[in-house]
HTML snippet that shows the backbone in 3Dmol.js (N, CA, C, O; Angstrom):
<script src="https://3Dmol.org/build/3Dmol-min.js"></script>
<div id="view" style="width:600px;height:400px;position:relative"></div>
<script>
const pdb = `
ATOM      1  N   UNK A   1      39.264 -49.336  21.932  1.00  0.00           N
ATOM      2  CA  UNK A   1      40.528 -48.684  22.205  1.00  0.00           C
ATOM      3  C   UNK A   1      40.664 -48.481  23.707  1.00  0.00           C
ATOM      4  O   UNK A   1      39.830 -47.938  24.430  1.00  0.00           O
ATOM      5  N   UNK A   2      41.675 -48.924  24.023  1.00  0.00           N
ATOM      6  CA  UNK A   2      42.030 -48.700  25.938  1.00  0.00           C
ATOM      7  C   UNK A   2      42.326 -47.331  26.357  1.00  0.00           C
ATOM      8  O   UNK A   2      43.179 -46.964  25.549  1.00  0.00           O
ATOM      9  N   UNK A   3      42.156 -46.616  26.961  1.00  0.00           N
ATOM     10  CA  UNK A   3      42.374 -45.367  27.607  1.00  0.00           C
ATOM     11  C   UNK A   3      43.822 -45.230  27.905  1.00  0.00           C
ATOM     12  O   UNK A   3      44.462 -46.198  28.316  1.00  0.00           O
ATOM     13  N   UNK A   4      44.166 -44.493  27.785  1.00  0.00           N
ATOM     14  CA  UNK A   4      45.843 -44.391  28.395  1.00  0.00           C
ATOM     15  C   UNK A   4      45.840 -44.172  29.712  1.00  0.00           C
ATOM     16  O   UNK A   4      45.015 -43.512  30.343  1.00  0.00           O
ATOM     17  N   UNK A   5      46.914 -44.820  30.176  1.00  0.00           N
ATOM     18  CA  UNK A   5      46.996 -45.282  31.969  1.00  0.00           C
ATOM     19  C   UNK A   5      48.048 -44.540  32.433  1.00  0.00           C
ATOM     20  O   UNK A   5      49.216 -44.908  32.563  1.00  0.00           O
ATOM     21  N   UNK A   6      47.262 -42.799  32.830  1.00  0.00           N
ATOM     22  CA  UNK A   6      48.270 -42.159  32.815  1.00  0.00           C
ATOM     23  C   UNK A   6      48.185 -40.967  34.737  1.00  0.00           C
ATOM     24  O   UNK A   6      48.833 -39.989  35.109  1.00  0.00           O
ATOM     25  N   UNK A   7      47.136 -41.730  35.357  1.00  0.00           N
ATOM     26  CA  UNK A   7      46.994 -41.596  36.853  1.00  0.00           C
ATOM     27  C   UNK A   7      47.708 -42.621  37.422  1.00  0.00           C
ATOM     28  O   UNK A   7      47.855 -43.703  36.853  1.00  0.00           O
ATOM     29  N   UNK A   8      48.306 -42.283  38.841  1.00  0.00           N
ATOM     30  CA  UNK A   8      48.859 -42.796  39.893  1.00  0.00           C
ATOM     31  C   UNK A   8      48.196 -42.762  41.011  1.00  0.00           C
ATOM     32  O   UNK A   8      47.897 -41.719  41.592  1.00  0.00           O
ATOM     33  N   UNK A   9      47.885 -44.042  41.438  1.00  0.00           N
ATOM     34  CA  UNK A   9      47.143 -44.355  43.058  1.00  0.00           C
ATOM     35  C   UNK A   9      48.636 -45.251  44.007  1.00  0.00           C
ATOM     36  O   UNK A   9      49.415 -46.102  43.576  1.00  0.00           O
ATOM     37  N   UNK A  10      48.552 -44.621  45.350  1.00  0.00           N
ATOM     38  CA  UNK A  10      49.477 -45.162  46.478  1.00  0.00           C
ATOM     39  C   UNK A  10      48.378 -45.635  47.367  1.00  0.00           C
ATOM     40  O   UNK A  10      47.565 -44.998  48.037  1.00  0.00           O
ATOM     41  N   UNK A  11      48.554 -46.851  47.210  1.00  0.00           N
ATOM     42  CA  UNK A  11      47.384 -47.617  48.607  1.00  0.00           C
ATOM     43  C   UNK A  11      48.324 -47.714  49.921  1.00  0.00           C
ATOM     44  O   UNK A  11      49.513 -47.983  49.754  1.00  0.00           O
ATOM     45  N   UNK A  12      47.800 -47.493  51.270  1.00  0.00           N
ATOM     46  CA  UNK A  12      48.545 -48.943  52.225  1.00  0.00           C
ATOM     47  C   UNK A  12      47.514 -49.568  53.082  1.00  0.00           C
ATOM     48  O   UNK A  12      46.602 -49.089  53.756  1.00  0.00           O
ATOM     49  N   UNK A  13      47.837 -50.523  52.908  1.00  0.00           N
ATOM     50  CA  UNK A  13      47.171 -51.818  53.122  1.00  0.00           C
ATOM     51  C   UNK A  13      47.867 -52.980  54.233  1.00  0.00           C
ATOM     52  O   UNK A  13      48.995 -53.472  54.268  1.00  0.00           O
ATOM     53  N   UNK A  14      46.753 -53.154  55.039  1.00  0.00           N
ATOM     54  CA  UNK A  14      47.381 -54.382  56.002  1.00  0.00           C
ATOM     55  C   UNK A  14      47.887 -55.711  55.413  1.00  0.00           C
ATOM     56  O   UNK A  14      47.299 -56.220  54.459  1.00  0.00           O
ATOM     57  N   UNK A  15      48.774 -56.173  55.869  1.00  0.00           N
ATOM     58  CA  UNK A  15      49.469 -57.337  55.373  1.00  0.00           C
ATOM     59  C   UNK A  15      48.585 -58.299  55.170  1.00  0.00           C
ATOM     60  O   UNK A  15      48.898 -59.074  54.266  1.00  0.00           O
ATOM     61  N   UNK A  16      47.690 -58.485  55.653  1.00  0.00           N
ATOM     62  CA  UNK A  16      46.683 -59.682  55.959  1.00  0.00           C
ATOM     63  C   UNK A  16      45.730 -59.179  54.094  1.00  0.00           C
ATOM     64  O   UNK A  16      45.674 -59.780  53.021  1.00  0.00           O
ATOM     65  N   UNK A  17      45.259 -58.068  54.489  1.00  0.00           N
ATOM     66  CA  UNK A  17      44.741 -57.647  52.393  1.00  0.00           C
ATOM     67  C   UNK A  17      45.558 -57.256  51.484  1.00  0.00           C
ATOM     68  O   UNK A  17      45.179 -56.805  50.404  1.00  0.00           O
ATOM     69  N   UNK A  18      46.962 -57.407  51.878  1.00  0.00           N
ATOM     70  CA  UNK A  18      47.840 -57.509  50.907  1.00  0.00           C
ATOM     71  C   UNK A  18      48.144 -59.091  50.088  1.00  0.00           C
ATOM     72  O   UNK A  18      48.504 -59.385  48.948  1.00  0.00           O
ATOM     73  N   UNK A  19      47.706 -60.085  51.625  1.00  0.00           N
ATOM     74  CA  UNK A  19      47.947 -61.343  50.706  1.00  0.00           C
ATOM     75  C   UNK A  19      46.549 -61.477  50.251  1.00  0.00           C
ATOM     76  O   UNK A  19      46.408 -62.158  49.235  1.00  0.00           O
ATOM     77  N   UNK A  20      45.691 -61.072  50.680  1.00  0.00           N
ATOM     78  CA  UNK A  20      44.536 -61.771  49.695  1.00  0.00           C
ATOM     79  C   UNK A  20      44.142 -60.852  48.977  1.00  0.00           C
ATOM     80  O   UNK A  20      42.916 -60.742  48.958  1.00  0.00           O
ATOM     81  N   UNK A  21      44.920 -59.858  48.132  1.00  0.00           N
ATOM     82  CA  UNK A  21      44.446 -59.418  46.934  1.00  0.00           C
ATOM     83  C   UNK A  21      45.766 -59.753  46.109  1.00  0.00           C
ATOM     84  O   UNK A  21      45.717 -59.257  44.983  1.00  0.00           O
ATOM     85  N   UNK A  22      47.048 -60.534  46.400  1.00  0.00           N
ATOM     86  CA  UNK A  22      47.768 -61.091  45.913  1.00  0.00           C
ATOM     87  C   UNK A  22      47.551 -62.629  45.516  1.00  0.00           C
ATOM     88  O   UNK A  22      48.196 -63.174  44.620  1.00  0.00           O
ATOM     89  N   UNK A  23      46.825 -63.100  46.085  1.00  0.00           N
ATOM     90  CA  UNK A  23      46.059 -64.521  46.064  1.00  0.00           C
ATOM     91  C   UNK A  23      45.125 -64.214  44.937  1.00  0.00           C
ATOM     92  O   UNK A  23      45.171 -64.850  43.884  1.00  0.00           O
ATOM     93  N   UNK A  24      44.226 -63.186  45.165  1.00  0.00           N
ATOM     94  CA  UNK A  24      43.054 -63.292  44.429  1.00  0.00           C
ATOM     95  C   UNK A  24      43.473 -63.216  42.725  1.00  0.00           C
ATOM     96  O   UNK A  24      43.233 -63.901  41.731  1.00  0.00           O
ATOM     97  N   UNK A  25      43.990 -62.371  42.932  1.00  0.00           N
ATOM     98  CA  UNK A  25      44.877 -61.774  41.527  1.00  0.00           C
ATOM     99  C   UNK A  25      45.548 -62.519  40.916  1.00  0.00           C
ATOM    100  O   UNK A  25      45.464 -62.306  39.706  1.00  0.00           O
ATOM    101  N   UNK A  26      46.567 -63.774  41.333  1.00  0.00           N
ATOM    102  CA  UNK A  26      46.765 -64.744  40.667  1.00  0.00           C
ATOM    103  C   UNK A  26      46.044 -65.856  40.394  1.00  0.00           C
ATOM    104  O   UNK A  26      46.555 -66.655  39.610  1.00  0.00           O
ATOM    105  N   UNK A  27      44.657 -66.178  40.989  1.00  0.00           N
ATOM    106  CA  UNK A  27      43.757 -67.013  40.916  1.00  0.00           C
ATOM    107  C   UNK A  27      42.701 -66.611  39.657  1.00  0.00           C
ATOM    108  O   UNK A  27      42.059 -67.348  38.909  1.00  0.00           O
ATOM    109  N   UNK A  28      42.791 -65.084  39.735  1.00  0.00           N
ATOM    110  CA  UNK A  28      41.927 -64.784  38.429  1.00  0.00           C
ATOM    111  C   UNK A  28      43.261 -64.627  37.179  1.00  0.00           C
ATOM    112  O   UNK A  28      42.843 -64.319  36.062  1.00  0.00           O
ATOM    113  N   UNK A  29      44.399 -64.768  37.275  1.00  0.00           N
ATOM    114  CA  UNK A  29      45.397 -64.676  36.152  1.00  0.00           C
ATOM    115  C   UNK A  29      45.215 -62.905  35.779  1.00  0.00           C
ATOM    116  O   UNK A  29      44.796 -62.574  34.669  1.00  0.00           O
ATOM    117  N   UNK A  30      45.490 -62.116  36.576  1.00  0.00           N
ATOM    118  CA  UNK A  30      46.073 -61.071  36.395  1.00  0.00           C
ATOM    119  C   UNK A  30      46.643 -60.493  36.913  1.00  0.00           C
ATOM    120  O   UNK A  30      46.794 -60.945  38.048  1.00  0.00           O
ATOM    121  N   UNK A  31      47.159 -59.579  36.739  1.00  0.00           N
ATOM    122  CA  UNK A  31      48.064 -58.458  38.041  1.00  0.00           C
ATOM    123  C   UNK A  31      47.782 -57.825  39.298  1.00  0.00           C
ATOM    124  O   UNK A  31      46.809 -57.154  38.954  1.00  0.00           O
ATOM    125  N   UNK A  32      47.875 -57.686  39.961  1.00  0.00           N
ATOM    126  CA  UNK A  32      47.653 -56.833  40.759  1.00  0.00           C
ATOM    127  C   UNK A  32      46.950 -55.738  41.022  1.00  0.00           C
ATOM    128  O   UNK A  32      46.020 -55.419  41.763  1.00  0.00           O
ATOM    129  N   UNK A  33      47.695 -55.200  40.152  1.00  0.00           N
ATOM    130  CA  UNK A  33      47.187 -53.566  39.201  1.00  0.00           C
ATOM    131  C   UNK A  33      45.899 -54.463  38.892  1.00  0.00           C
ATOM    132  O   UNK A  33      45.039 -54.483  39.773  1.00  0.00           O
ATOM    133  N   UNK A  34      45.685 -55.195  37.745  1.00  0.00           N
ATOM    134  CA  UNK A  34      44.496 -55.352  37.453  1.00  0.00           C
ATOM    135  C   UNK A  34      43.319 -55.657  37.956  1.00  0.00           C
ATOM    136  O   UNK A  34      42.125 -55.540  37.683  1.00  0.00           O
ATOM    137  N   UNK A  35      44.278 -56.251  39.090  1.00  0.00           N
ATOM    138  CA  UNK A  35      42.665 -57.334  39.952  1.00  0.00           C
ATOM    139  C   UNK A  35      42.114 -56.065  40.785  1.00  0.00           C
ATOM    140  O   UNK A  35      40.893 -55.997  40.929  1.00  0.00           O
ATOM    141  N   UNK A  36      42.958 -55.014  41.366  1.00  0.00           N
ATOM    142  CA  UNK A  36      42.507 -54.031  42.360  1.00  0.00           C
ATOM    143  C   UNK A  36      41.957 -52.864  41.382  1.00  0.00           C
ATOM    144  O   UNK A  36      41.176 -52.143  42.002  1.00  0.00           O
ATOM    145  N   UNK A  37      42.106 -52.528  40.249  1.00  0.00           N
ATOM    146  CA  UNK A  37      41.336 -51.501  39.371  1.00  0.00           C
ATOM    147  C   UNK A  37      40.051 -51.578  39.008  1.00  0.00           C
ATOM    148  O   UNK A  37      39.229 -50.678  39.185  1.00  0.00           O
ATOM    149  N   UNK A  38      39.717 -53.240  38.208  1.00  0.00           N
ATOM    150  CA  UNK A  38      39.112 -53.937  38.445  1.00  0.00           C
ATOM    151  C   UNK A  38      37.961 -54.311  39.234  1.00  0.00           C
ATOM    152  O   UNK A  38      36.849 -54.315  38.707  1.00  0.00           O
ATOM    153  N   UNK A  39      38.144 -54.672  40.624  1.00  0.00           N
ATOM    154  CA  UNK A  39      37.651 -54.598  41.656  1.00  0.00           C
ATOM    155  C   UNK A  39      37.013 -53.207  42.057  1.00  0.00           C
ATOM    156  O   UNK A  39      35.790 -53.086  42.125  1.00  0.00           O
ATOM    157  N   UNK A  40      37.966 -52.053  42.349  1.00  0.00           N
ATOM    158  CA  UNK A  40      37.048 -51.279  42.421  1.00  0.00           C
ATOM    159  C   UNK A  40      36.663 -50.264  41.156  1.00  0.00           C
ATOM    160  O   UNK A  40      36.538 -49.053  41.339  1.00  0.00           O
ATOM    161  N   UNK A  41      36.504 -50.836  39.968  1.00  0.00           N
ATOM    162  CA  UNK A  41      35.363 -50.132  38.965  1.00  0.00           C
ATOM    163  C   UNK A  41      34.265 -50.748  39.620  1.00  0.00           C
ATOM    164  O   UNK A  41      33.385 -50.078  40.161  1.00  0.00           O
ATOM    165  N   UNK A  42      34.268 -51.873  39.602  1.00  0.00           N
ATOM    166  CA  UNK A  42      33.085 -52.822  39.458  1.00  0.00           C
ATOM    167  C   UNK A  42      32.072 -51.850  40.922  1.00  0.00           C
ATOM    168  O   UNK A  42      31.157 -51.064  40.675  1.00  0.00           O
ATOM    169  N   UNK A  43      32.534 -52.176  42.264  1.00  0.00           N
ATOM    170  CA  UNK A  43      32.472 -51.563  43.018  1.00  0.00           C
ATOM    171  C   UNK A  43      32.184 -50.036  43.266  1.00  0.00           C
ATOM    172  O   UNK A  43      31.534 -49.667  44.245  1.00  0.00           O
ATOM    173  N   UNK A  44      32.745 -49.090  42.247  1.00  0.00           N
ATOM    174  CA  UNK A  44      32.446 -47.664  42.167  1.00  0.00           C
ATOM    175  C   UNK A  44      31.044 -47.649  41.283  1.00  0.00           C
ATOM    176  O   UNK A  44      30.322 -46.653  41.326  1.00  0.00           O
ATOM    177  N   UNK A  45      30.696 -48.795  40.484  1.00  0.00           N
ATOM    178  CA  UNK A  45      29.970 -48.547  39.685  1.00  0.00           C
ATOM    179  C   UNK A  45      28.508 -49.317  40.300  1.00  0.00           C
ATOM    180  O   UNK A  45      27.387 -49.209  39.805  1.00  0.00           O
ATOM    181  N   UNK A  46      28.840 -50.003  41.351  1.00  0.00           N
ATOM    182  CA  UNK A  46      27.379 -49.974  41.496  1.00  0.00           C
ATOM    183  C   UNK A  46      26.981 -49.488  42.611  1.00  0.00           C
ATOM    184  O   UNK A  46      25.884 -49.736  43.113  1.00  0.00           O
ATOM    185  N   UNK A  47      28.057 -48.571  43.210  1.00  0.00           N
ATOM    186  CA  UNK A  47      27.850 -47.746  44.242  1.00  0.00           C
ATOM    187  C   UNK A  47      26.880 -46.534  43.935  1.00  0.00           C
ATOM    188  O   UNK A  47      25.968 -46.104  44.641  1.00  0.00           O
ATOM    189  N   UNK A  48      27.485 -45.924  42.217  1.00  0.00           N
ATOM    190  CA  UNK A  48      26.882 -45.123  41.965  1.00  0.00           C
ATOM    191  C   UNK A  48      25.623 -45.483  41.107  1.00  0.00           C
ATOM    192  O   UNK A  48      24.864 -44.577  40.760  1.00  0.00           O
ATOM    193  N   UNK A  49      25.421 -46.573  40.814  1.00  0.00           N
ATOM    194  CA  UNK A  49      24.479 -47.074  40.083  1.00  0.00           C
ATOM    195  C   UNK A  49      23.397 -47.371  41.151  1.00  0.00           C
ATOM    196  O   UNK A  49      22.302 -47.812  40.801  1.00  0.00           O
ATOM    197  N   UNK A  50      23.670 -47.153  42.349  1.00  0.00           N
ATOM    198  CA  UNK A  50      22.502 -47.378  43.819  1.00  0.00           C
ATOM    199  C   UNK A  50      22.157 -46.118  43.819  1.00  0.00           C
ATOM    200  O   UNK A  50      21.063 -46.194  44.378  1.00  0.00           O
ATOM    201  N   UNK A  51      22.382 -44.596  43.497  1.00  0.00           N
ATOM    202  CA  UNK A  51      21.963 -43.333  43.244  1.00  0.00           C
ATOM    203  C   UNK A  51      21.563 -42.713  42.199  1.00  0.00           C
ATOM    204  O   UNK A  51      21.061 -41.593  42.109  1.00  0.00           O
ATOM    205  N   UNK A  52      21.836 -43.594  41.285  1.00  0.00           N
ATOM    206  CA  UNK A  52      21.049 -43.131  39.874  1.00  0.00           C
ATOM    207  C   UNK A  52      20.185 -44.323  39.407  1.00  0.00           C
ATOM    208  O   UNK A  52      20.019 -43.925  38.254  1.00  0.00           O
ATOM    209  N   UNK A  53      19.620 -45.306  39.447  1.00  0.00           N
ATOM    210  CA  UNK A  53      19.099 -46.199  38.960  1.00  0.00           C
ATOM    211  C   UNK A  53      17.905 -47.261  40.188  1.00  0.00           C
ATOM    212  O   UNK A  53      18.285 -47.821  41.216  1.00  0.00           O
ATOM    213  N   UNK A  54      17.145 -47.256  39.892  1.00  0.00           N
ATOM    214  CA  UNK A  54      16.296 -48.477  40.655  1.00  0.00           C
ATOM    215  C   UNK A  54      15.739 -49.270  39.788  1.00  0.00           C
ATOM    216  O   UNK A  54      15.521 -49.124  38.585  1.00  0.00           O
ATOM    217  N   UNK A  55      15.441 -50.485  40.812  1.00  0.00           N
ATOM    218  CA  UNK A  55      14.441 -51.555  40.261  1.00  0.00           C
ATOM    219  C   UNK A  55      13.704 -51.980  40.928  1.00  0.00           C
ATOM    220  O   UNK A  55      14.042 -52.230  42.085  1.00  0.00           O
ATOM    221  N   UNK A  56      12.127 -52.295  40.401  1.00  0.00           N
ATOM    222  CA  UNK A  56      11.385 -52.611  40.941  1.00  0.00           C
ATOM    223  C   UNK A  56      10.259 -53.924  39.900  1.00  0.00           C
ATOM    224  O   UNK A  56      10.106 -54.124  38.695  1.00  0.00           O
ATOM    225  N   UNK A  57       9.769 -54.462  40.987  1.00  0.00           N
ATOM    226  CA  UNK A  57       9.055 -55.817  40.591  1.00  0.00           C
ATOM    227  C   UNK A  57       7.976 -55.203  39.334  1.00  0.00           C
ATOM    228  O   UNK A  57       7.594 -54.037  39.429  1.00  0.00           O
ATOM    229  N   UNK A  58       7.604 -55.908  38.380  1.00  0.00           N
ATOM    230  CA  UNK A  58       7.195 -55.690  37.099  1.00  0.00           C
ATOM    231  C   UNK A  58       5.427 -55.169  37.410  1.00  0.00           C
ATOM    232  O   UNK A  58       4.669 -54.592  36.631  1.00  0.00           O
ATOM    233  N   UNK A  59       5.230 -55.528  38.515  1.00  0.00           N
ATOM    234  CA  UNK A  59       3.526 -54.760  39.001  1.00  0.00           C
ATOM    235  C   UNK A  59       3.812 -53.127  39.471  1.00  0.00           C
ATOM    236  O   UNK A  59       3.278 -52.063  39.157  1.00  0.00           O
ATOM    237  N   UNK A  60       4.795 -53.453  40.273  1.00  0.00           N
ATOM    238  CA  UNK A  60       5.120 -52.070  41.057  1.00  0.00           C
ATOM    239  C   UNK A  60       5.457 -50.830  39.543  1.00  0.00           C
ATOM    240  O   UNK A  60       5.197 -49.644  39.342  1.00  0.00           O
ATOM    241  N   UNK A  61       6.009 -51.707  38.918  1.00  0.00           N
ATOM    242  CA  UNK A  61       6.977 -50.714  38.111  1.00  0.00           C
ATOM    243  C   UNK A  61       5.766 -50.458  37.297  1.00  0.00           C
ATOM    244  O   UNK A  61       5.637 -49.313  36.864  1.00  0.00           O
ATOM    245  N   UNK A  62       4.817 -51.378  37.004  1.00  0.00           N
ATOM    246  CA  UNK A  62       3.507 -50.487  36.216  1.00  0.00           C
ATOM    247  C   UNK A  62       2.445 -49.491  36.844  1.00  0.00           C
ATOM    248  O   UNK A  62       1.670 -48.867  36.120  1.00  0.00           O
ATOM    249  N   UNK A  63       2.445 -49.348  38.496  1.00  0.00           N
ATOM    250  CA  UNK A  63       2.047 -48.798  39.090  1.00  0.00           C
ATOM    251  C   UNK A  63       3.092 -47.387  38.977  1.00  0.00           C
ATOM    252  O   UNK A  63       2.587 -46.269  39.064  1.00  0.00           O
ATOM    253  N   UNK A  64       4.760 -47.581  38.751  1.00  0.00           N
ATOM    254  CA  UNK A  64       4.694 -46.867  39.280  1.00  0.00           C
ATOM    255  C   UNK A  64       5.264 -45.599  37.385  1.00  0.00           C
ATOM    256  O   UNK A  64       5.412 -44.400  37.149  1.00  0.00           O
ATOM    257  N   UNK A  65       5.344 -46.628  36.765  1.00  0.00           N
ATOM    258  CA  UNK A  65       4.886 -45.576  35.411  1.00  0.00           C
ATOM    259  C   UNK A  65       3.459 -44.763  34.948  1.00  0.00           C
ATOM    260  O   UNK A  65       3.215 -43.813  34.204  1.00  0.00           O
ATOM    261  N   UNK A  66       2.545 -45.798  35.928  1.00  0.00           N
ATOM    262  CA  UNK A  66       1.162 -44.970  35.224  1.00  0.00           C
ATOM    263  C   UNK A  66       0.950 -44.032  36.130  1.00  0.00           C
ATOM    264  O   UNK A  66       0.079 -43.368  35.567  1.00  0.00           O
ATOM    265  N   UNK A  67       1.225 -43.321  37.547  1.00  0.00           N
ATOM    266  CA  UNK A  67       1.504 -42.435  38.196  1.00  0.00           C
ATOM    267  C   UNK A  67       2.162 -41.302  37.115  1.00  0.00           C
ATOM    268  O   UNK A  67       1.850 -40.119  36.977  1.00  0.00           O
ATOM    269  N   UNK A  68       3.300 -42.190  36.321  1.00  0.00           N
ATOM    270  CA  UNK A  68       3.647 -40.693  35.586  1.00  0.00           C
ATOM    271  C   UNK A  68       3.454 -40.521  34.984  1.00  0.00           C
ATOM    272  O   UNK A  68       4.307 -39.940  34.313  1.00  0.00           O
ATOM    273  N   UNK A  69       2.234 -40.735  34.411  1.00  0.00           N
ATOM    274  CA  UNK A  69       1.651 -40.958  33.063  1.00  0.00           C
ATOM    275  C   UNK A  69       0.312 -39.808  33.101  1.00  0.00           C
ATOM    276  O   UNK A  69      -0.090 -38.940  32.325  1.00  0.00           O
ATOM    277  N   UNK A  70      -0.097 -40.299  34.384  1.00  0.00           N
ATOM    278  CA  UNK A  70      -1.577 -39.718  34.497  1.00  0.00           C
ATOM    279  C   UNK A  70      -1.123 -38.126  34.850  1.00  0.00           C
ATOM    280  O   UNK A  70      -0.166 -37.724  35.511  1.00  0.00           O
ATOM    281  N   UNK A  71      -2.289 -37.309  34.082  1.00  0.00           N
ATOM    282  CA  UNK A  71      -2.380 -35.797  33.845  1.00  0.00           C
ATOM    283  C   UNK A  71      -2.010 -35.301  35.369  1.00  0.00           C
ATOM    284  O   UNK A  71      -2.552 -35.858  36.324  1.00  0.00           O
ATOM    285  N   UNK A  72      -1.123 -34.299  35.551  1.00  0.00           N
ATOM    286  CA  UNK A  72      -1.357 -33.036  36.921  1.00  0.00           C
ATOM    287  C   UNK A  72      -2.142 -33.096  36.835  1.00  0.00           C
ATOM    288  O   UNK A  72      -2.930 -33.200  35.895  1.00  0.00           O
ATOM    289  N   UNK A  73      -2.213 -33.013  38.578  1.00  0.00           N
ATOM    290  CA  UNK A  73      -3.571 -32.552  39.116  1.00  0.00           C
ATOM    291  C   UNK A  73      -3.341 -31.489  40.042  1.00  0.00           C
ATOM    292  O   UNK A  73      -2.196 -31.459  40.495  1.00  0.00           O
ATOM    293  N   UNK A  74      -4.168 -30.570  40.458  1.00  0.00           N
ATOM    294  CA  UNK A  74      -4.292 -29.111  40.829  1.00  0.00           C
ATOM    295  C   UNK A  74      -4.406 -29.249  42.135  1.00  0.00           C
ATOM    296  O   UNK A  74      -5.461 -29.754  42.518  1.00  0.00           O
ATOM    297  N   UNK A  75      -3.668 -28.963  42.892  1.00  0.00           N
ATOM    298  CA  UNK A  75      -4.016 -29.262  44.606  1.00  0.00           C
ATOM    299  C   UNK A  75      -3.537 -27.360  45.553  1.00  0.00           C
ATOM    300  O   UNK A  75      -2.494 -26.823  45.925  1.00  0.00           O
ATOM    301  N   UNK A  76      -4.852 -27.034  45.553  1.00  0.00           N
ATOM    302  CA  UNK A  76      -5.291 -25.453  45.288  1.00  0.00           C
ATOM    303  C   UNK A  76      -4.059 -25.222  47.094  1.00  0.00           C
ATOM    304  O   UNK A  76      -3.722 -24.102  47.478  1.00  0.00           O
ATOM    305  N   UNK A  77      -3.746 -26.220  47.665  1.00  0.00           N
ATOM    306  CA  UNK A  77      -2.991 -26.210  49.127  1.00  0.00           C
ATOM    307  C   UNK A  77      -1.845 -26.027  48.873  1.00  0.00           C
ATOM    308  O   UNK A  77      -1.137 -25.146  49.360  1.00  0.00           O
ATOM    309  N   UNK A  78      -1.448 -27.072  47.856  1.00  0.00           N
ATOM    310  CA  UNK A  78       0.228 -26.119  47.163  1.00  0.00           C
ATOM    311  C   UNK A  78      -0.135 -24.644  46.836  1.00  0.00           C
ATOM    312  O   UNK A  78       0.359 -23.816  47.602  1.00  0.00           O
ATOM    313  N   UNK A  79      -0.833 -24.226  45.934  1.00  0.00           N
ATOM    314  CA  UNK A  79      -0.727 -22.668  45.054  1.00  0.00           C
ATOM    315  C   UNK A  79      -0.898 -21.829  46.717  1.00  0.00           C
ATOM    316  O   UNK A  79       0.066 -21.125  47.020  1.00  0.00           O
ATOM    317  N   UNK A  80      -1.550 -21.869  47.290  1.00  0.00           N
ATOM    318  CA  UNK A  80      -1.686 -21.211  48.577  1.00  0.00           C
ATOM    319  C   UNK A  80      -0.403 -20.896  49.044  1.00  0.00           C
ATOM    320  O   UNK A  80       0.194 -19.872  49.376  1.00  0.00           O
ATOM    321  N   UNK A  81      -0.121 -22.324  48.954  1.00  0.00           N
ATOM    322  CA  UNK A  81       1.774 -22.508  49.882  1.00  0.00           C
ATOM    323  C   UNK A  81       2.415 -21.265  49.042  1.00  0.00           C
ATOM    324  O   UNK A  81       2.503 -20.051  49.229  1.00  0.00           O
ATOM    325  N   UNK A  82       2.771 -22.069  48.142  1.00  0.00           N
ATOM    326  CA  UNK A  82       3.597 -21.621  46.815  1.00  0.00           C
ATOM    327  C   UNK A  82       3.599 -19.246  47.064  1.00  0.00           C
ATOM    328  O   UNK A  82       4.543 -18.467  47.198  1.00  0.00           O
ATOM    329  N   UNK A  83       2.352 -19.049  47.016  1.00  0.00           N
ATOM    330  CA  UNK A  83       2.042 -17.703  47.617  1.00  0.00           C
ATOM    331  C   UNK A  83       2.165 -16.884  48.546  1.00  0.00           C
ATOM    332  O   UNK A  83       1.968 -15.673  48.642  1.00  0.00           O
ATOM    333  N   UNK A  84       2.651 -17.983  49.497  1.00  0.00           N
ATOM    334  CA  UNK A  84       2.954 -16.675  50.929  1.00  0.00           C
ATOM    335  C   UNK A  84       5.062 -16.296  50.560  1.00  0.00           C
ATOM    336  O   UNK A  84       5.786 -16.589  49.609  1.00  0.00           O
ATOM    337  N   UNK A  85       5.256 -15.726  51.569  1.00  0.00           N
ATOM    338  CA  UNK A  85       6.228 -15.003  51.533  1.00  0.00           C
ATOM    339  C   UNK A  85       7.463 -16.080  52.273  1.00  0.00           C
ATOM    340  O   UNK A  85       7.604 -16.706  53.324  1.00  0.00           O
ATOM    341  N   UNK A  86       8.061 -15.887  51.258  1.00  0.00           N
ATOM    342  CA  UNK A  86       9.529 -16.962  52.103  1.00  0.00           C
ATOM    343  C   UNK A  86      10.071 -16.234  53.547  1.00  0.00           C
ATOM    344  O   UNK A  86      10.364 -15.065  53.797  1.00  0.00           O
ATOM    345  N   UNK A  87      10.067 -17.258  54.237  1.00  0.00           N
ATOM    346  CA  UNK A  87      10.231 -17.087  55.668  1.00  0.00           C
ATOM    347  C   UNK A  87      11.527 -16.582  55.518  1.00  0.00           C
ATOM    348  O   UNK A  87      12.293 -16.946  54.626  1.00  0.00           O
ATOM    349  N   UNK A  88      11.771 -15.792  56.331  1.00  0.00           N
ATOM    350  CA  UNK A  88      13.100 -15.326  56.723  1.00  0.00           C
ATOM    351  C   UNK A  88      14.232 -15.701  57.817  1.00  0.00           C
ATOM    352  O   UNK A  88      15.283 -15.062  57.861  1.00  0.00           O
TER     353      UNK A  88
END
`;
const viewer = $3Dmol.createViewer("view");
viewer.addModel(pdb, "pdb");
viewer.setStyle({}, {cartoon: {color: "spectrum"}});
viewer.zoomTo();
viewer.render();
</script>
């Protein structure tokens, strides 16, 4: 089911990326509206997908699950820290 298309965006745009998102948009056979919504989902989404998500090579990534795997360990220099009095 499609969402109802019920926000309004006002772009302005230089003439020069006005024709080539008018170009582009009929080259992929859609609108305007579509090619620029489009464009930037794709774009918003792996903007935010660069702050929530990584990848790493299939050694690293077993290095870096068994790090979270393996038990706390007690490092008596934190609890010390952790104990003095918040600076003021």
């Amino acid at each position: 089911m499609t969402e109802t298309k019920s926000q309004r965006m006002h772009l302005r745009v230089a003439a020069s990326d006005d024709e080539l998102f008018r170009s582009a948009a009929a080259a992929a056979h859609e609108s305007l509206s579509e090619f620029l919504v489009e464009s930037g989902r794709e774009r918003a989404q792996r903007v935010l997908a660069d702050r929530t998500r990584f990848v790493l090579p299939a050694a690293q990534w077993r290095a870096f699950t068994d790090a979270l795997d393996r038990p706390a360990r007690v490092v008596p220099e934190l609890g010390e820290l952790f104990r003095l009095p918040r600076p003021e």
